[in-house]
Backbone as ProteinMPNN parsed JSONL, in Angstrom:
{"seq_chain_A": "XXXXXXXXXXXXXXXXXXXXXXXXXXXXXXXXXXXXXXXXXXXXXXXXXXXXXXXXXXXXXXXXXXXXXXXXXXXXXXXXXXXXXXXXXXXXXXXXXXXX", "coords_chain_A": {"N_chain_A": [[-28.575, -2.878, -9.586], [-26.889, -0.917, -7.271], [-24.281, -0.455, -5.083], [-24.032, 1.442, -2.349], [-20.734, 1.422, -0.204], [-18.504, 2.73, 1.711], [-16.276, 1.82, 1.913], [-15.645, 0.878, -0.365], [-14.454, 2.891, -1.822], [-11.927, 4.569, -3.15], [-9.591, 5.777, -1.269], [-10.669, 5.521, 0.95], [-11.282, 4.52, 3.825], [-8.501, 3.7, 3.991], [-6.704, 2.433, 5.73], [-7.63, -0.074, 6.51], [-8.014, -1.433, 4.57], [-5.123, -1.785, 4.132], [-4.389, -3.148, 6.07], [-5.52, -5.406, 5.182], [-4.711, -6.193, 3.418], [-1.936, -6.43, 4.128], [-1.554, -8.347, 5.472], [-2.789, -10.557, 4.111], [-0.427, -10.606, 2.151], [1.687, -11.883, 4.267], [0.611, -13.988, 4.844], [0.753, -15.52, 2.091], [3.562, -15.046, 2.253], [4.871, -16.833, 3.803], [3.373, -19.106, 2.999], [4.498, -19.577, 0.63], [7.567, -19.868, 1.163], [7.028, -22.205, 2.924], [6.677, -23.735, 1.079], [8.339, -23.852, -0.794], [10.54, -24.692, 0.831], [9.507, -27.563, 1.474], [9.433, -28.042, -1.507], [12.111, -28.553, -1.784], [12.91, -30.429, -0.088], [11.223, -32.852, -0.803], [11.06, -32.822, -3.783], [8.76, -32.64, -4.892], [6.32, -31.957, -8.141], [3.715, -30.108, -7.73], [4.625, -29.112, -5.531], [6.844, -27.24, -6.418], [5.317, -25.853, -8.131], [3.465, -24.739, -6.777], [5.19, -23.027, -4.634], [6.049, -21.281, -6.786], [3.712, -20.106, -7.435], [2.603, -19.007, -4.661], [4.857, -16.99, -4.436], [4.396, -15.47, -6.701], [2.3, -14.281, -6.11], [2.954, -12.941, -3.418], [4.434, -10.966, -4.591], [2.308, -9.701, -6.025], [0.491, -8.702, -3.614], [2.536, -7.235, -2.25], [2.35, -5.278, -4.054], [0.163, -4.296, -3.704], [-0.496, -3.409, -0.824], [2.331, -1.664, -0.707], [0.454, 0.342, -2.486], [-2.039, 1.189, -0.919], [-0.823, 2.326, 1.306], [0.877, 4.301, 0.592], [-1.369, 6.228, -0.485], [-2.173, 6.746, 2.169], [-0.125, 8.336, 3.533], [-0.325, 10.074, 1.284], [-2.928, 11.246, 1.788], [-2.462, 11.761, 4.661], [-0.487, 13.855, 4.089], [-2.194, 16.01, 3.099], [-3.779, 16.331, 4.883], [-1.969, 17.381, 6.759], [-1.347, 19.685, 5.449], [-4.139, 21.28, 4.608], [-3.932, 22.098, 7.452], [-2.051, 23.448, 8.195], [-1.07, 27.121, 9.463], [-2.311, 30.177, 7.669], [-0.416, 32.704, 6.039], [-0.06, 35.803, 7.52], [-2.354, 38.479, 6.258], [-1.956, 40.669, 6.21], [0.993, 41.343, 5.96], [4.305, 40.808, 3.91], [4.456, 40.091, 0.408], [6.523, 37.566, -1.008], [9.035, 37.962, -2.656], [9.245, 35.88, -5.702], [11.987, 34.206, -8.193], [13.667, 36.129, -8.484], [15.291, 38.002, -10.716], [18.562, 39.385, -10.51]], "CA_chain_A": [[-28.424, -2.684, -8.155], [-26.076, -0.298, -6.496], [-24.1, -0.902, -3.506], [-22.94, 2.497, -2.044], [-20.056, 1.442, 0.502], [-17.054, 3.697, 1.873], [-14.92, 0.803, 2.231], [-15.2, 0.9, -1.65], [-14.267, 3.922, -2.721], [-10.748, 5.248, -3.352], [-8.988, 7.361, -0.373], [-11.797, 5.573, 2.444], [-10.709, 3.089, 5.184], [-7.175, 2.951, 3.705], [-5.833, 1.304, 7.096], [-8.182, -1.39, 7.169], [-7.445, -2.436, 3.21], [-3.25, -1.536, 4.759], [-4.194, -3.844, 7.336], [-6.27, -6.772, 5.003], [-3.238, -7.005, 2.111], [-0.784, -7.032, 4.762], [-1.77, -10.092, 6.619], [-2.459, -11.364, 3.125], [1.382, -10.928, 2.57], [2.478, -12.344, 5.629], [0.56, -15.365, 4.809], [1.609, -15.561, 1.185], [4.879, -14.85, 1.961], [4.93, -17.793, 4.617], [3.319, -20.358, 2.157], [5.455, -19.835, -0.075], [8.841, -20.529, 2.085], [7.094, -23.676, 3.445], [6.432, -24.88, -0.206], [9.582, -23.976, -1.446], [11.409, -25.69, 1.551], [9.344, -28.487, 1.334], [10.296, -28.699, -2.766], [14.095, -28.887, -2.072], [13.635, -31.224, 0.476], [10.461, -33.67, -1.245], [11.278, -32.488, -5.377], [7.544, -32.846, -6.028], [6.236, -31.084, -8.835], [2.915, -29.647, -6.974], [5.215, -28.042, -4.357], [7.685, -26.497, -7.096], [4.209, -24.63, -8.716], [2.682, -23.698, -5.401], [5.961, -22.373, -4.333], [5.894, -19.904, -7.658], [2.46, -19.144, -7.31], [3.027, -17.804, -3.917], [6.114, -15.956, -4.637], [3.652, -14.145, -7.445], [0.982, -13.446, -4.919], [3.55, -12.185, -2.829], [4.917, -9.517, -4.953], [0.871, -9.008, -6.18], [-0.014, -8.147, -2.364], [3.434, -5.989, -2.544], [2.227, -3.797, -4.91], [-1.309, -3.775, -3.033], [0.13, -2.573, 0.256], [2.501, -0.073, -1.052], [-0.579, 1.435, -2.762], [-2.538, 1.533, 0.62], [0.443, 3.328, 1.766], [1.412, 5.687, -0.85], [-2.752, 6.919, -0.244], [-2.451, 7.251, 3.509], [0.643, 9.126, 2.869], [-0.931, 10.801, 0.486], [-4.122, 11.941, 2.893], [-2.01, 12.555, 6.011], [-0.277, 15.439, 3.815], [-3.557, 16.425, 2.619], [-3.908, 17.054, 6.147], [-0.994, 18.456, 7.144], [-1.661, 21.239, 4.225], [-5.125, 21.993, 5.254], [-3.815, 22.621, 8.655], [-0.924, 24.516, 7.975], [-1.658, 28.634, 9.087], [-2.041, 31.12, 6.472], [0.491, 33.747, 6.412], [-1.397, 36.887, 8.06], [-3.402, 39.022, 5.331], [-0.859, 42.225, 5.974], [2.379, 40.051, 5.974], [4.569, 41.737, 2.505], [4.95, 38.909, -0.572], [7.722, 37.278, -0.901], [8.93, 37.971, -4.649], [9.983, 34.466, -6.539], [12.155, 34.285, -8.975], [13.299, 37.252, -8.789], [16.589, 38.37, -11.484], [19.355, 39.817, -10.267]], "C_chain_A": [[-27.088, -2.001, -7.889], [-25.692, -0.405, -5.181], [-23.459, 0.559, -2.937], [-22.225, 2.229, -0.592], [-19.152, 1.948, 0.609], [-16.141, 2.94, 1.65], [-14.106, 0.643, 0.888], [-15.021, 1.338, -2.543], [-12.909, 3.952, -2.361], [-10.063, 6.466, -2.986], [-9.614, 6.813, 0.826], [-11.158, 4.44, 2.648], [-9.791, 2.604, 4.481], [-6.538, 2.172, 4.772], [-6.559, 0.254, 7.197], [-7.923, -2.092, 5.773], [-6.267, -2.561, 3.335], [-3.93, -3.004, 5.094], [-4.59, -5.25, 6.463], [-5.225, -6.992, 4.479], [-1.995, -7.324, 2.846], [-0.691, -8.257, 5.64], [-2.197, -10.827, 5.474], [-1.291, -11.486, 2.782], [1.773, -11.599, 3.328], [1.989, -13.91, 4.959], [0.973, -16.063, 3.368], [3.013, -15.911, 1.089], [5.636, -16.404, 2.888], [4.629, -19.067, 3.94], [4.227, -20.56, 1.213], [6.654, -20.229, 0.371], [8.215, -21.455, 2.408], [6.946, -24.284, 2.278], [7.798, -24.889, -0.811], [10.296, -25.01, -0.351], [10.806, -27.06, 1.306], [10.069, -29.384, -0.002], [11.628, -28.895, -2.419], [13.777, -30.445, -1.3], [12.508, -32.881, -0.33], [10.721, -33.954, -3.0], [9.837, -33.112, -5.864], [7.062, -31.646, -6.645], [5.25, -29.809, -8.43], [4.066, -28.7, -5.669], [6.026, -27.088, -5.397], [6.666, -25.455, -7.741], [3.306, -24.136, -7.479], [4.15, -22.664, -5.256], [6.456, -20.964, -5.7], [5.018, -19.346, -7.648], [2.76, -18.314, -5.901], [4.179, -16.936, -4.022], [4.869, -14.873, -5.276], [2.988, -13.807, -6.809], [1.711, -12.839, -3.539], [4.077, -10.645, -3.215], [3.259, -8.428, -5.502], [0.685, -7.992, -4.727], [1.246, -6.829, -1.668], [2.918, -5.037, -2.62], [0.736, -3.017, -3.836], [-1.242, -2.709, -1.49], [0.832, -1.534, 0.307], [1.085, 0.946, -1.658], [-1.154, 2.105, -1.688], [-1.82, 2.825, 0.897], [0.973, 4.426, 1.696], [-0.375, 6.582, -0.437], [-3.036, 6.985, 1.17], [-1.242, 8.34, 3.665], [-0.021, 10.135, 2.776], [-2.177, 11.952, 1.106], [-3.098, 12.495, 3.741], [-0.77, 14.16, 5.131], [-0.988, 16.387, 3.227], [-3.635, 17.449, 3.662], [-3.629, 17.815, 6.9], [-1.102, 19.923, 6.556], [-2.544, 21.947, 4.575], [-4.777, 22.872, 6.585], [-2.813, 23.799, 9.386], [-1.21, 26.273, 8.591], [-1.504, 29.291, 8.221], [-1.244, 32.082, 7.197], [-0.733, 34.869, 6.504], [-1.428, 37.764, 6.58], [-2.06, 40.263, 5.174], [0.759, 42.393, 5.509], [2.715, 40.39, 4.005], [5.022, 39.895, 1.723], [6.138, 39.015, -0.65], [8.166, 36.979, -2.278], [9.903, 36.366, -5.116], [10.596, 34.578, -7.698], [12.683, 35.583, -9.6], [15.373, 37.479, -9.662], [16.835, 39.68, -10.498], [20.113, 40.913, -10.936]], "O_chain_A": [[-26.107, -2.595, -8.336], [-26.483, -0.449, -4.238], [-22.259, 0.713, -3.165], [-22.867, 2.681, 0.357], [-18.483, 1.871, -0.421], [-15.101, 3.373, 1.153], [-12.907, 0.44, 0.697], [-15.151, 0.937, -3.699], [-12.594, 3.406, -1.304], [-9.87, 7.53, -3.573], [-9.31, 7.395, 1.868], [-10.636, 3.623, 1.889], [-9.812, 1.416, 4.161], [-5.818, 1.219, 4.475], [-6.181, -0.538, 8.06], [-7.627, -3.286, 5.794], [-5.862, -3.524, 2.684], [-3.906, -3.896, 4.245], [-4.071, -6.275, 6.905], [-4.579, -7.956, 4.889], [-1.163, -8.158, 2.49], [0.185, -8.84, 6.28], [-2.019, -12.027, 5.684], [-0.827, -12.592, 3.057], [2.667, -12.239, 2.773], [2.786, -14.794, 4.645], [1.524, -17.161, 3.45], [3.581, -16.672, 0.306], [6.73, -16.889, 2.596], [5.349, -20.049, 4.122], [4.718, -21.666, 0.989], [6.93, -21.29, -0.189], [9.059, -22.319, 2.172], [7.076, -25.508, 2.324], [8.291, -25.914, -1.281], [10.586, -26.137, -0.752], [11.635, -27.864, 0.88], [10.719, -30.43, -0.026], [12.199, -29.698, -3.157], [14.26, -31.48, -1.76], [13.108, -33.956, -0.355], [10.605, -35.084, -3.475], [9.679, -33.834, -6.848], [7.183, -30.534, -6.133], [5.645, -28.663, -8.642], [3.83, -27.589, -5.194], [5.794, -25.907, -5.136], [7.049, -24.297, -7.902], [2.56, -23.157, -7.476], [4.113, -21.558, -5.795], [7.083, -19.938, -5.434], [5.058, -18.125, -7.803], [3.106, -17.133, -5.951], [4.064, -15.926, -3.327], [4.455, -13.857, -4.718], [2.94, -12.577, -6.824], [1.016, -12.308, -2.673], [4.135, -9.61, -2.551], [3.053, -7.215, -5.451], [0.735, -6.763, -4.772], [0.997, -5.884, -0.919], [2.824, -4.098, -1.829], [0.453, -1.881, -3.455], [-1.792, -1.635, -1.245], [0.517, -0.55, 0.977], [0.841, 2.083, -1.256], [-0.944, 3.29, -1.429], [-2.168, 3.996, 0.744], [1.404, 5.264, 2.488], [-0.242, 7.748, -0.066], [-4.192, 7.294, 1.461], [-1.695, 9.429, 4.016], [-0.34, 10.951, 3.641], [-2.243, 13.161, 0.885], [-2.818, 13.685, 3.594], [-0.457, 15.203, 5.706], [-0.526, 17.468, 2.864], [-3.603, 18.679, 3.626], [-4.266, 18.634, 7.562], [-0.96, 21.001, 7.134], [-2.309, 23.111, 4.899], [-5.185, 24.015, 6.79], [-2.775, 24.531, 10.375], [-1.83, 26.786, 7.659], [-0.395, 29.162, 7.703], [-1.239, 32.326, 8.403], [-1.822, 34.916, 5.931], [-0.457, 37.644, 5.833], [-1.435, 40.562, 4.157], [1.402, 43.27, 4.934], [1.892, 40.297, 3.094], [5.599, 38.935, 2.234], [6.838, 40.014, -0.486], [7.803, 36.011, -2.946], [11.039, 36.042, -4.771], [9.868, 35.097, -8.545], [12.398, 36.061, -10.698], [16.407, 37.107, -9.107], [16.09, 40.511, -9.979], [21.153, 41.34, -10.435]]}, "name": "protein", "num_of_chains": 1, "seq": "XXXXXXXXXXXXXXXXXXXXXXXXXXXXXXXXXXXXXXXXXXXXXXXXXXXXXXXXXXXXXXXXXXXXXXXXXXXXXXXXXXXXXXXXXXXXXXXXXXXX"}
């Protein structure tokens, strides 16, 4: 069975996977400060390994969001390029590189 969805290809509805990993961050990044505060102030062991697991699923959902990011980026100068005008057809080259 094949599922063909946009959502799950690579380059499609980057703002709405932006938008899912970053409110996974937020809440990550929030459990983790209440588990860590809690460990200082309780020293149970269950709060000292939640409070590392979210740290790691904080810097996981990091990386996930810069990606997003880096590929909307990435499109909107896609875009910009496409849209750019061509220099007119008659318009003299402009020599590169050229020794002196």
């Amino acid at each position: 069975m094949t599922i063909h969805l946009s959502v799950l290809r690579c380059g499609s509805c980057e703002p709405l996977k932006a938008g899912f990993h970053a409110t996974a961050l937020g809440l990550v990044a929030i459990m983790g400060v209440y588990n860590a505060a809690a460990w200082l102030a309780r020293r149970e062991k269950h709060l000292a390994v939640n409070a590392l697991l979210y740290t790691a699923l904080t810097a996981w959902e990091q990386q996930h969001v810069a990606h997003h990011l880096a590929a909307l980026r990435h499109a909107q100068e896609d875009l910009i390029a496409s849209q750019a005008p061509a220099p007119p057809a008659d318009a003299p080259a402009v020599p590169q590189n050229v020794a002196a």
